[in-house]
N, C-alpha and C positions, 0 to 999 in steps of 0.2 A: 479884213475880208480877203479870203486868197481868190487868185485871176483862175474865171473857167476856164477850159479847155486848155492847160497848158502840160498836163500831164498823160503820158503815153497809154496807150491802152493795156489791159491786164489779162493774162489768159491766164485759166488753171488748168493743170494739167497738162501740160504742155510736154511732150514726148524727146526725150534726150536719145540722140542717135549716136553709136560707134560701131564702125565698118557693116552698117545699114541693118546692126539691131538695136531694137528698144531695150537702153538698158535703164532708164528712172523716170520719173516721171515727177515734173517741177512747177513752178509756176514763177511765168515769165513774160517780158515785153515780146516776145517774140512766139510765131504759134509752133514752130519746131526749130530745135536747137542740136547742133553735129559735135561732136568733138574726137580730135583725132587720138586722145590720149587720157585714159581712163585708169583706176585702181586694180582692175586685172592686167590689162598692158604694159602698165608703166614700168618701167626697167628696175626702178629702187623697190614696190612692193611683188613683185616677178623674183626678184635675185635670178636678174639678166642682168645685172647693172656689171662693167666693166670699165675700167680707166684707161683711156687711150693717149698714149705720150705720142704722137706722132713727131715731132719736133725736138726729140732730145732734151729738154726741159730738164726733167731731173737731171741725168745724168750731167748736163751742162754745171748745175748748180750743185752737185757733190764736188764735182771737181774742181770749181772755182773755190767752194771751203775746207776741200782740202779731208773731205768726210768720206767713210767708207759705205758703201750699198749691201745688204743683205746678202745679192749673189757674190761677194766679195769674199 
């Protein structure tokens, strides 16, 4: 016999917020749910996505094997 009252309450429908519009609508512990990072924003489905070497990384590691870089 499972214990009552141990399990959280259930809402349907429940309204998914990003930058304060509704964009789905789910069913959740929670009666409204925010996200700051969604399928239109996201940088890899946008093709905004860019790779940023701030720290010389690669070039540190061509050099140390001795390997040539494309702008080469």
């Amino acid at each position: 016999m499972p214990k009552p009252d141990i399990h959280p309450m259930w809402f349907n429908n429940v309204p998914v917020f990003c930058d304060g519009k509704t964009i789905a609508y789910v069913s959740s512990t929670k009666q409204k749910l925010t996200v700051d990072v969604w399928l239109v924003n996201h940088p890899f489905y946008s093709d905004s996505q860019t790779i940023i070497d701030s720290e010389g990384r690669v070039e540190r590691f061509m050099k140390k094997y001795g390997l040539k870089t494309n702008e080469n």
